[in-house]
C-alpha positions as CSV (number, residue, x, y, z in Angstrom):
1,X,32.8,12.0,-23.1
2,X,29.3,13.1,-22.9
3,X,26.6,13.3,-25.7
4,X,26.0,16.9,-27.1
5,X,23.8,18.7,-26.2
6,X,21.3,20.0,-29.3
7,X,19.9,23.2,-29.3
8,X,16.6,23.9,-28.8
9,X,14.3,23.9,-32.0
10,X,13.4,27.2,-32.8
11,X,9.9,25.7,-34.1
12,X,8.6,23.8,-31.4
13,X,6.0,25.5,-29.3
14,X,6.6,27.7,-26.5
15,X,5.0,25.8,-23.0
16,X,1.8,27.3,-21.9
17,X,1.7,29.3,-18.8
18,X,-0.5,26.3,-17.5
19,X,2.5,23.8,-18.4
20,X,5.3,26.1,-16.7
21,X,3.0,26.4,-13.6
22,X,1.0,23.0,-13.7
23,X,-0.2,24.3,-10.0
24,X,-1.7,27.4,-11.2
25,X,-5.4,26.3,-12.3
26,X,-5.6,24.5,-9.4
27,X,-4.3,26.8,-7.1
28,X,-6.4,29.5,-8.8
29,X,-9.7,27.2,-8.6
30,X,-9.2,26.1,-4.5
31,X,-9.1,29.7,-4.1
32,X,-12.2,30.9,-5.7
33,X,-14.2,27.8,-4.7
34,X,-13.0,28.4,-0.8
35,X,-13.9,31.7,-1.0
36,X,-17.1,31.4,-2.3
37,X,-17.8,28.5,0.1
38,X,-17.2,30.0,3.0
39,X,-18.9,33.4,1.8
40,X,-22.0,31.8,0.8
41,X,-22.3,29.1,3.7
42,X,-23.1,32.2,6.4
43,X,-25.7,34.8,6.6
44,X,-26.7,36.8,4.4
45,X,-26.0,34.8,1.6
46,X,-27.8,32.0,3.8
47,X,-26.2,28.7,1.7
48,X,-26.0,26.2,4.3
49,X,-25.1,23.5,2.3
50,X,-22.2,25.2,1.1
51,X,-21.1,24.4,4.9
52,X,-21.2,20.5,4.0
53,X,-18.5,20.8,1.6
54,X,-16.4,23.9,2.6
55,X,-12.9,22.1,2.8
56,X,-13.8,19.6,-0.4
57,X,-11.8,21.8,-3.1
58,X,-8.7,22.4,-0.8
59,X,-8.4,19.2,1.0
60,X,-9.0,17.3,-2.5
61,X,-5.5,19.2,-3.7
62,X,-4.3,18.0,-0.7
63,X,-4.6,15.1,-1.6
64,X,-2.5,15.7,-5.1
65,X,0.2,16.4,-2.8
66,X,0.9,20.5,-3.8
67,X,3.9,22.3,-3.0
68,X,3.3,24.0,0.1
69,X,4.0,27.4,-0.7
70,X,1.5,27.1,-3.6
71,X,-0.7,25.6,-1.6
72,X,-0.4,27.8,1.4
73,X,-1.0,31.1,-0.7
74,X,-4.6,29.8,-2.1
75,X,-6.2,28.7,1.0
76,X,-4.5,31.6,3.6
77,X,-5.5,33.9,0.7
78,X,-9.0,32.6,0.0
79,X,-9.7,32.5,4.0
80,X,-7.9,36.1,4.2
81,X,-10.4,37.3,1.9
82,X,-13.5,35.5,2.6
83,X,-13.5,36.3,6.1
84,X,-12.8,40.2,5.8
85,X,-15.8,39.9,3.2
86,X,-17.9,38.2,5.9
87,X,-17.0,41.4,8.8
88,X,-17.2,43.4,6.0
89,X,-19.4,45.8,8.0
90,X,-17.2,46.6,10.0
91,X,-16.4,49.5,7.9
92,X,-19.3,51.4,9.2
93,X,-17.5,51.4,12.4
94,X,-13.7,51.1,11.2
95,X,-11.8,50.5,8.6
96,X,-8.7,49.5,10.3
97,X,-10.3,47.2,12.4
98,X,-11.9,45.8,9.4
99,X,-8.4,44.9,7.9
100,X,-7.1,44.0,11.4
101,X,-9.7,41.3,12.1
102,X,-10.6,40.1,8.6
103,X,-7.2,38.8,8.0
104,X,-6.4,37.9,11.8
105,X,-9.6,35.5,11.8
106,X,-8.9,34.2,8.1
107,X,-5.8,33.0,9.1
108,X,-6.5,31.4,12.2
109,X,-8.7,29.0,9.9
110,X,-6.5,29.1,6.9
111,X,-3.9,26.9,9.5
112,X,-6.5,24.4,9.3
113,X,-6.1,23.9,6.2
114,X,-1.7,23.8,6.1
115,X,-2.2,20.7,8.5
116,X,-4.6,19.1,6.4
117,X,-1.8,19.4,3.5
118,X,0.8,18.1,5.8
119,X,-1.6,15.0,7.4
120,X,-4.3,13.7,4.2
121,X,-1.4,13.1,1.4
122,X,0.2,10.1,3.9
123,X,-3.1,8.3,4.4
124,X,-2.7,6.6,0.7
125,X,-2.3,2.7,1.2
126,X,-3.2,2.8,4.7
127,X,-5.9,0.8,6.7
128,X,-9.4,2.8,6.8
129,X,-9.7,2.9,10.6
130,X,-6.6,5.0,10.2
131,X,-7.2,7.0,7.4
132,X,-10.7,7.5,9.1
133,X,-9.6,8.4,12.8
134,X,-6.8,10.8,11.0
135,X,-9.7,12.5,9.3
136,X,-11.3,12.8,12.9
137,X,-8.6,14.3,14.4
138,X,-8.6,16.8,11.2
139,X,-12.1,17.9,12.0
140,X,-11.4,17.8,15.6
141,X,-8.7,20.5,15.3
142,X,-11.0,22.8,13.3
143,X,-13.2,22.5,16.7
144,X,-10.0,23.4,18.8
145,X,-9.2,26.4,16.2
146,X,-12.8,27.9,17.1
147,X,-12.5,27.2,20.4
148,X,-9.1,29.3,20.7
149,X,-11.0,31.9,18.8
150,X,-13.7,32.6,21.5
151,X,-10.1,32.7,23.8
152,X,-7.7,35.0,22.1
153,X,-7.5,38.5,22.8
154,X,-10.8,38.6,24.8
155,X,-12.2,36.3,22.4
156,X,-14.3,36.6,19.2
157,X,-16.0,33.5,18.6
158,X,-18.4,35.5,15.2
159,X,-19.5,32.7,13.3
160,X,-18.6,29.2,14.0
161,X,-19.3,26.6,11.2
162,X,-22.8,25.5,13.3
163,X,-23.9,28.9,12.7
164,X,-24.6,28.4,9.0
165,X,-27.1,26.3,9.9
166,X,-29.4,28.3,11.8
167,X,-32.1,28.3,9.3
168,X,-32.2,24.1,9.7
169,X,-32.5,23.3,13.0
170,X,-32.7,20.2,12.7
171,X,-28.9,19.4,12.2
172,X,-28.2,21.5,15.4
173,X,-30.1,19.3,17.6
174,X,-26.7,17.6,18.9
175,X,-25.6,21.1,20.1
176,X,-27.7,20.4,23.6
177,X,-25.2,17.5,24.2
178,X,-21.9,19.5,22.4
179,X,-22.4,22.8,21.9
180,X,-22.1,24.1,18.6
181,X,-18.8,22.8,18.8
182,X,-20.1,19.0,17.9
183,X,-21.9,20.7,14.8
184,X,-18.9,22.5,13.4
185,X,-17.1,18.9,14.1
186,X,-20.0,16.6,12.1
187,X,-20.2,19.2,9.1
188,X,-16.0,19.5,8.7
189,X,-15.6,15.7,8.9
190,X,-18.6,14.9,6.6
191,X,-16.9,17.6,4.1
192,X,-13.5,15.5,4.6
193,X,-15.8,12.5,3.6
194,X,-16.3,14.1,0.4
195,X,-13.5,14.9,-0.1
196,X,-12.2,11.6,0.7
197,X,-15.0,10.0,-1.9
198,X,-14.0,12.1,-4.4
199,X,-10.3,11.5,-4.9
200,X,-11.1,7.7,-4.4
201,X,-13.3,7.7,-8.0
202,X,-11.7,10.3,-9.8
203,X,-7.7,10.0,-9.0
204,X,-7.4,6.7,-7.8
205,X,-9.0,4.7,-10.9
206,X,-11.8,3.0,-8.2
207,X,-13.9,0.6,-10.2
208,X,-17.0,-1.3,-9.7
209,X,-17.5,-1.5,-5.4
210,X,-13.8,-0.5,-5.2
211,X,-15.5,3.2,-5.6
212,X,-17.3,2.5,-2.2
213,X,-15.2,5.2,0.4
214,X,-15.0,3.9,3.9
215,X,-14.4,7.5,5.4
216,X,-17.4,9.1,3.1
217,X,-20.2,6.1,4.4
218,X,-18.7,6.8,7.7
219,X,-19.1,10.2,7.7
220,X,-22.4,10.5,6.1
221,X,-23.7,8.1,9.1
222,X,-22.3,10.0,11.7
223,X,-24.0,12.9,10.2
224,X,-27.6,11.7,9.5
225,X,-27.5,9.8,12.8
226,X,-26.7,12.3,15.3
227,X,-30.1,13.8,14.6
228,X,-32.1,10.6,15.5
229,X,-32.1,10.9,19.3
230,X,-33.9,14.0,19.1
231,X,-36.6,13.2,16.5
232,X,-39.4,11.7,19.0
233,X,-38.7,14.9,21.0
234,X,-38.8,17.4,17.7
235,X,-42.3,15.7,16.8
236,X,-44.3,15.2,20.0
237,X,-43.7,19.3,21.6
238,X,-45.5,20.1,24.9
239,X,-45.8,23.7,24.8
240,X,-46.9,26.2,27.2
241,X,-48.3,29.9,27.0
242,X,-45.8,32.1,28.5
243,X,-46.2,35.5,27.8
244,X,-46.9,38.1,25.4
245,X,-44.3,40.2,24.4
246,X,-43.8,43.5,22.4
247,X,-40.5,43.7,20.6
248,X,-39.8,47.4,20.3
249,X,-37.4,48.4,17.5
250,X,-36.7,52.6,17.9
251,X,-33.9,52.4,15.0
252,X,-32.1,55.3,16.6
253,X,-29.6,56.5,14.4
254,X,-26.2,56.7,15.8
255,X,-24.9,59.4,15.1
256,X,-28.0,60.7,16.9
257,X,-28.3,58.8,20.4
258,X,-26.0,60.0,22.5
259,X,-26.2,63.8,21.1
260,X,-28.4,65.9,23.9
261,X,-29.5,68.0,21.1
262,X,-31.8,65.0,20.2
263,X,-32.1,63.7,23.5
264,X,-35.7,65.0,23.4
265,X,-36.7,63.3,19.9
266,X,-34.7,60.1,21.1
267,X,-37.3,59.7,23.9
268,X,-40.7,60.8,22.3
269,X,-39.7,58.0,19.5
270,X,-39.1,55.5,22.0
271,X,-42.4,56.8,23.8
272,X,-44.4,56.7,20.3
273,X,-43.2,53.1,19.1
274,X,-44.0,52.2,22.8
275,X,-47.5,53.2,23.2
276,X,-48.8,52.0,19.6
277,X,-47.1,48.5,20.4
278,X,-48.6,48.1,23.8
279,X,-52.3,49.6,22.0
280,X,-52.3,47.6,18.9
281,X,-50.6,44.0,20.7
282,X,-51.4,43.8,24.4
283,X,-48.7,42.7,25.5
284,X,-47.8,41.5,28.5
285,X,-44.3,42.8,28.9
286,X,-42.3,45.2,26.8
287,X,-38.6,44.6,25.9
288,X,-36.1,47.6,24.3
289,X,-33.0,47.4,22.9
290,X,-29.7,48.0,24.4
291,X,-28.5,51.3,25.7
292,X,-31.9,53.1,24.2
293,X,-31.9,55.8,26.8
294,X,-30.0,59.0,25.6
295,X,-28.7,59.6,29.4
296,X,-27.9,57.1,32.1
297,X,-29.9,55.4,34.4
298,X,-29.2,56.8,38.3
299,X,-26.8,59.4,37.1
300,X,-29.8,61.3,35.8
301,X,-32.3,61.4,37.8
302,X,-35.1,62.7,34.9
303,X,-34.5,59.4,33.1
304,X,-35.7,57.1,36.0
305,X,-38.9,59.5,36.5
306,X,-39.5,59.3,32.5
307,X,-38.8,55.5,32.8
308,X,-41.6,54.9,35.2
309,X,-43.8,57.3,33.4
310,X,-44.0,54.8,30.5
311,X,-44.2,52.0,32.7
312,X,-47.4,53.5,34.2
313,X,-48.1,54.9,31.2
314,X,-48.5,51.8,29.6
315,X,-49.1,49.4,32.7
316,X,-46.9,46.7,31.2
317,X,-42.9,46.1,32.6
318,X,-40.4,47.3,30.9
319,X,-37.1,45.5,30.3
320,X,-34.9,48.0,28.9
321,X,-31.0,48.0,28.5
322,X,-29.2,51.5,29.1
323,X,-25.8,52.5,30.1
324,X,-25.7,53.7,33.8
325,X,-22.8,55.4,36.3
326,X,-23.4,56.5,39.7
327,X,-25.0,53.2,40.9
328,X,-26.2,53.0,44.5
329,X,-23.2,50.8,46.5
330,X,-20.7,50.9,43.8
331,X,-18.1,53.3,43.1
332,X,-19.5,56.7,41.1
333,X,-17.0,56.2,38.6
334,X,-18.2,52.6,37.5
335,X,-19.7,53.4,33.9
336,X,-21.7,49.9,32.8
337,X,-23.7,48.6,30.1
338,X,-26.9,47.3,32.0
339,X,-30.6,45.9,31.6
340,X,-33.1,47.4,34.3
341,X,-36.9,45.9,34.9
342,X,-39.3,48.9,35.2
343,X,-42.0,47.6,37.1
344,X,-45.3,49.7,36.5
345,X,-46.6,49.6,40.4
346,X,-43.6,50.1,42.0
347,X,-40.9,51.6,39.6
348,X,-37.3,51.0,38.6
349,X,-36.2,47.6,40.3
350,X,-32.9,47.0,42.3
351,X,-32.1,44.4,40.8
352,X,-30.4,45.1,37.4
353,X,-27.6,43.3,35.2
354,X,-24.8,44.7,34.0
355,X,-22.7,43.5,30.8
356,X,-20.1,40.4,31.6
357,X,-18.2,40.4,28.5
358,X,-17.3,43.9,27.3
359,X,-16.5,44.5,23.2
360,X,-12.8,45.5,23.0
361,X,-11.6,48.1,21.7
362,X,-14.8,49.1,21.7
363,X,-16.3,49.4,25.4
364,X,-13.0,48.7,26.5
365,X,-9.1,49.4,25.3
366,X,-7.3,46.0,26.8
367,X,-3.4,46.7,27.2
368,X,-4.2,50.3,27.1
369,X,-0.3,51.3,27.2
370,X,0.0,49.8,23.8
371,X,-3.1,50.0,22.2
372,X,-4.3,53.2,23.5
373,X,-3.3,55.4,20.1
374,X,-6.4,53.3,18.8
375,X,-8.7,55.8,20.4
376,X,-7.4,58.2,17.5
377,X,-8.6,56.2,15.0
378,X,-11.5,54.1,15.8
379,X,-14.6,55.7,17.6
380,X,-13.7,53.7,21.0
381,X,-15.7,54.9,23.9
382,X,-14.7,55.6,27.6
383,X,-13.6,52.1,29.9
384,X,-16.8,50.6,30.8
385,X,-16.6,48.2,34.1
386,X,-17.6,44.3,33.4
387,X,-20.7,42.8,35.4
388,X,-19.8,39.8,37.6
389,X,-23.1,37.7,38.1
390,X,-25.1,36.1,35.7
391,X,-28.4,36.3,38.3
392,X,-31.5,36.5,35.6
393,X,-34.4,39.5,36.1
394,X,-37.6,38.7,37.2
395,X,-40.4,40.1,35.2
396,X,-44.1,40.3,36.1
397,X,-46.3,38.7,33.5
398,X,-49.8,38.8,34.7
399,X,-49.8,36.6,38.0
400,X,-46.0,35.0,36.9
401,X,-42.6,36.1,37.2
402,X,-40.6,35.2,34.6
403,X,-36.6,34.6,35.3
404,X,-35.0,35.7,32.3
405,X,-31.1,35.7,31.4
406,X,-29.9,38.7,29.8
407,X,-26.9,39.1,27.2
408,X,-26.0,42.5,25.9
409,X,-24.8,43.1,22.8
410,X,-22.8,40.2,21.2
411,X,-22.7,38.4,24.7
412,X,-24.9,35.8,23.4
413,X,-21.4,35.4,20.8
414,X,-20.2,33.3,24.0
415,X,-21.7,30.5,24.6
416,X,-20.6,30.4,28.5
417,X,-22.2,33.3,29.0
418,X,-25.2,32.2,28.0
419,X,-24.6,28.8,30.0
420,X,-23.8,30.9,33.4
421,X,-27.2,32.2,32.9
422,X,-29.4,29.1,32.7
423,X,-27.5,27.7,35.7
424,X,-28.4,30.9,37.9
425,X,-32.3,29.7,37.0
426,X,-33.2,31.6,34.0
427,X,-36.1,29.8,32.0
428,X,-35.8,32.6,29.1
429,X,-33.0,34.1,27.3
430,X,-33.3,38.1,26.3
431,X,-30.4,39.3,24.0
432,X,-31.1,43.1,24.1
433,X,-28.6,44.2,21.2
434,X,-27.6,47.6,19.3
435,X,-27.0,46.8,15.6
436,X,-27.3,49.9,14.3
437,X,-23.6,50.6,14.4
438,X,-22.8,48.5,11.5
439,X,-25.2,49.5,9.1
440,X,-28.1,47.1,7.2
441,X,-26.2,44.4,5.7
442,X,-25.1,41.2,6.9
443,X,-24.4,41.6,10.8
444,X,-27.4,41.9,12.1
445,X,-28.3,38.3,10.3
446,X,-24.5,37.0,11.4
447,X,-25.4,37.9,15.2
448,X,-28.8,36.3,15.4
449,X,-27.6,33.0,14.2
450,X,-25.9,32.9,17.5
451,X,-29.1,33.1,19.2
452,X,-30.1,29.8,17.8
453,X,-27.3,28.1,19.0
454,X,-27.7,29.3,22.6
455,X,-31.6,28.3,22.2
456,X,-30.6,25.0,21.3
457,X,-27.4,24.2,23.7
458,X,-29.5,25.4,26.6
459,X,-33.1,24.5,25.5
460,X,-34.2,27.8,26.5
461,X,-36.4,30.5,24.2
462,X,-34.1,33.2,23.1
463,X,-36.0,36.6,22.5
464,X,-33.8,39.5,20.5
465,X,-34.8,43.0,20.4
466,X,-32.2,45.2,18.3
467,X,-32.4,48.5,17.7
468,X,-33.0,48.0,14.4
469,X,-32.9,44.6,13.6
470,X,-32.7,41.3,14.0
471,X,-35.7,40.8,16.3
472,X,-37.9,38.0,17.0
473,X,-37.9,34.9,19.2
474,X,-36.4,31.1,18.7
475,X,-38.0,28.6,20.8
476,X,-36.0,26.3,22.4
477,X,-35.2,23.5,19.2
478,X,-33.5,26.6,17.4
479,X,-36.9,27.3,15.4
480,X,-37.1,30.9,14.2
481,X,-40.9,31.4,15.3
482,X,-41.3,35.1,14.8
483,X,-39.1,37.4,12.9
484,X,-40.2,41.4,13.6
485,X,-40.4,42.9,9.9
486,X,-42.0,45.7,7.8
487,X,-44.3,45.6,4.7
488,X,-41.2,45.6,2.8
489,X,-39.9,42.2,4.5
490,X,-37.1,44.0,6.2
491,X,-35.7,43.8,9.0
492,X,-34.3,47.3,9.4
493,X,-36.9,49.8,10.1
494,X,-38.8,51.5,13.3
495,X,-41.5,49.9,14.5
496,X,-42.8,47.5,17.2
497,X,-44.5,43.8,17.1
498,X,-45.9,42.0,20.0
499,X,-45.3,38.0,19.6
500,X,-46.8,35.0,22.2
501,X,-43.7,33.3,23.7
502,X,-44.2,29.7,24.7
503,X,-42.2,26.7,25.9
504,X,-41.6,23.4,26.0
505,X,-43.0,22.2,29.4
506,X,-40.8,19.1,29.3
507,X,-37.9,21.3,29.7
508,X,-39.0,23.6,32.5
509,X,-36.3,23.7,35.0
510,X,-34.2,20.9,33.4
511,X,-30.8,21.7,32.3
512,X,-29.1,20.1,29.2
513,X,-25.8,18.0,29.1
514,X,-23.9,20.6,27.7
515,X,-25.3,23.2,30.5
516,X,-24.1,21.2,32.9
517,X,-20.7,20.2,31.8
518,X,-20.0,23.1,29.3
519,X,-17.0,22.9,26.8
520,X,-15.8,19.6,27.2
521,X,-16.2,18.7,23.5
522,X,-13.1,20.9,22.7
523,X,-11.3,19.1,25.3
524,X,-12.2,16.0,23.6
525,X,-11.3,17.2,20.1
526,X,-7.8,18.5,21.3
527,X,-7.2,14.9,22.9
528,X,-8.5,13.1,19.4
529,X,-6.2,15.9,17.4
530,X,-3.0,15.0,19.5
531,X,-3.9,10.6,19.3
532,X,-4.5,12.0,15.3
533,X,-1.3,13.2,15.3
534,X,1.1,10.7,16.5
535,X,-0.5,8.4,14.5
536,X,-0.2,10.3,11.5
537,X,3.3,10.6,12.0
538,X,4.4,6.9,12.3
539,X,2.5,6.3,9.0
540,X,5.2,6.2,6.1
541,X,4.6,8.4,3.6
542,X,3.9,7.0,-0.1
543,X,6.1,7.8,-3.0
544,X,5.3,11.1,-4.2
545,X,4.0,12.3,-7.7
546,X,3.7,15.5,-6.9
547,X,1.2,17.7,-9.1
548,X,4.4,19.5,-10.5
549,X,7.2,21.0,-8.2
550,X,6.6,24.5,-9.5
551,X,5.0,27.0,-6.7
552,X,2.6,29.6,-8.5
């Protein structure tokens, strides 16, 4: 016969809502703290450090060994909202896309952090080598998530970890050997460090030089050391005059450029900025945006004539970026996003390139049979026709010709575009850009820390000219050596400045390690996650004592 059950005493105190859901604060506190992490590591916020210990608040629950569904909802949800807070101007453009992409890209690297739940709670009582290569193949798999990002749908690689840190070169140094792959890879295994350090003092009762964390010391070398090689290099520069070059920024509103009632205005601004840059600067080239012209190059004939009036005009090349159609040997119908070299002796050049790596839904409607109905809602242009070759321009500069690699728009997103270039002989990057579309708050920031990434992978100087803003020039070790600004210290206005581009001589026709063998740091990650994850599942899991069995 069992024992009666008493009844419950009216008196005693009813359970907080923190002791019916012990989950709750934490889940509550991962989610703020990833969101602000993540918000605050990338431009313009401009936090870098925050980058060093992005995945410290989730993986340390981890570790606590959460309920998944408790612990899924915080982290999808903070990288869910973090990452439509980062595109967030995209609602200039779109709305919809905005709430397509945000969420699409948060949880691509919210998965991250469900295998981190499943792998970090079985390390407990195993050796360090394992715990430690476990941890690698963790922040080898956040390298392989990125990766798959720049692959997906035509690819939008915006804002890999590396590019928080484009305001401290020094960290990005390794990103000639890996790409900007290897940094995201040092900062997400040094944060896993912490993380590691962390639950070792404050959950496991470490005393004394029990406290000492194998993965954390291992991690923090890795880190520190994998700027050495580079330092002798950093400190001793050999740099050489290349040209002189005015950034011209016409900051034509959009809903103004392509409108022929202000076709006229369009190009007596662009002649006006042009002529007091090339006056007050003396340059020795002269760079526009992308697509500046309000018509298109060949297809109206006025527009080359006016072209090579400023060229004259000013006797200074021109490198200019414009939409064209009715190109000499192609088909009429062929409607591209180009860069043309306006010579001032002997007028528009043959040579010209035209955009590889078209925006969709944007420039282009892939699977138009299912996503066509888009055009109703988003302000998608016609179907524009990709470029094929990667050939740079030659530009005059005094008795030189410089080869430089163009990427239009956010081509320079890619890093293989940018690779294809340097192989085809450029010595100079141009990334001729339209930023205008999304208004003046974070993107035009977000899109130049791409440039320094492509400075430093290819060790080639990376000139941006936006139509608006962000314009300036990184040299080839990722420093920001000229920003193009107004009295007010923006970066959003009209106006020109002319800025001396030099180079390192050691690294005149040389090509870097990752220029020559491209993405094969990825490949490496994905063969470290799948030896990560074998090995994580023969490891026996420890007794649980879970943080409370009730999901939030």
């Amino acid at each position: 016969m069992s024992d009666p059950v008493e009844p419950p005493d009216p008196y005693a105190p009813s359970p907080t809502l923190w002791q019916r859901h012990p989950q709750l604060a934490w889940g509550l506190a991962v989610f703020a703290l990833t969101v602000v992490l993540t918000v605050s590591a990338f431009p313009p916020v401009n936090a870098g450090e925050a980058a060093y210990v992005i995945a410290v608040p989730a993986v340390l629950w981890a570790y606590r060994r959460p309920t998944f569904k408790g612990y899924a909802l915080a982290v999808l949800g903070a990288e869910v909202v973090a990452w439509t807070i980062l595109l967030g101007w995209l609602h200039n453009v779109t709305w919809v896309g905005l709430f397509l992409l945000g969420p699409f890209v948060g949880l691509i690297v919210g998965s991250w952090f469900l295998a981190a739940w499943w792998a970090v709670p079985r390390l407990a009582g195993h050796q360090a080598m394992i715990r430690i290569l476990v941890l690698a193949g963790l922040a080898g798999l956040w390298v392989v998530l990125e990766w798959l990002r720049g692959m997906l749908f035509g690819g939008f690689p915006w804002l890999p970890l590396s590019a928080s840190q484009w305001q401290r070169p020094l960290v990005l140094q390794s990103a000639s050997i890996a790409g900007g792959w290897g940094v995201s890879f040092l900062l997400v295994f040094f944060s896993l460090g912490v993380a590691a350090y962390a639950h070792r003092i404050f959950y496991e009762g470490a005393t004394g030089l029990r406290k000492r964390s194998p993965e954390f010391m291992v991690t923090l070398m890795l880190l520190v050391f994998s700027s050495f090689p580079f330092l002798a290099e950093l400190m001793n520069p050999q740099r050489v005059k290349l040209a002189r070059v005015a950034l011209v920024q016409p900051y034509i509103p959009q809903d103004k450029k392509w409108d022929g009632a202000f076709a006229k205005n369009v190009l007596d601004t662009l002649e006006k900025v042009t002529v007091v840059a090339n006056d007050r600067g003396v340059p020795d080239i002269i760079i526009w945006p992308e697509a500046v012209t309000p018509w298109a190059v060949y297809r109206d004939p006025n527009i080359k004539e006016w072209l090579e009036f400023i060229a004259r005009k000013t006797g200074k090349p021109l490198l200019l970026g414009s939409v064209a159609a009715e190109i000499p040997g192609q088909d009429p119908e062929n409607w591209r996003n180009g860069a043309f070299v306006i010579d001032p002796v002997t007028g528009l050049a043959p040579e010209a390139y035209y955009k590889r790596k078209l925006v969709p839904f944007g420039e282009y409607i892939p699977l138009r049979p299912i996503f066509g109905w888009l055009e109703k809602v988003a302000p998608i242009g016609g179907d524009f026709t990709p470029g094929a070759s990667a050939a740079p321009l030659m530009i005059p500069a005094g008795i030189n010709r410089i080869p430089v690699g163009v990427l239009i728009c956010y081509e320079d997103i890619f890093p293989s575009l940018a690779r294809e270039s340097v192989r085809s002989g450029a010595e100079v990057l141009a990334v001729l850009t339209n930023n205008a579309w999304f208004g003046e708050g974070g993107a035009a920031y977000q899109h130049a820390a791409h440039s320094v990434l492509r400075a430093v992978e290819t060790r080639r100087p990376v000139i941006r000219v936006g139509n608006g803003g962000w314009s300036g020039w990184i040299d080839e070790f990722g420093n920001i050596r000229a920003t193009v600004r107004n009295d007010e210290d923006s970066v959003y206005f009209r106006g020109a400045q002319t800025v001396t581009i030099n180079r390192d001589a050691r690294w005149q026709g040389r090509l870097t390690f990752y220029t020559q063998h491209g993405d094969w740091f990825p490949a490496f990650c994905a063969l470290l996650v799948i030896l990560s994850y074998y090995v994580t599942l023969s490891l026996r899991p420890p007794m649980p004592k879970p943080d409370g069995q009730t999901a939030f």
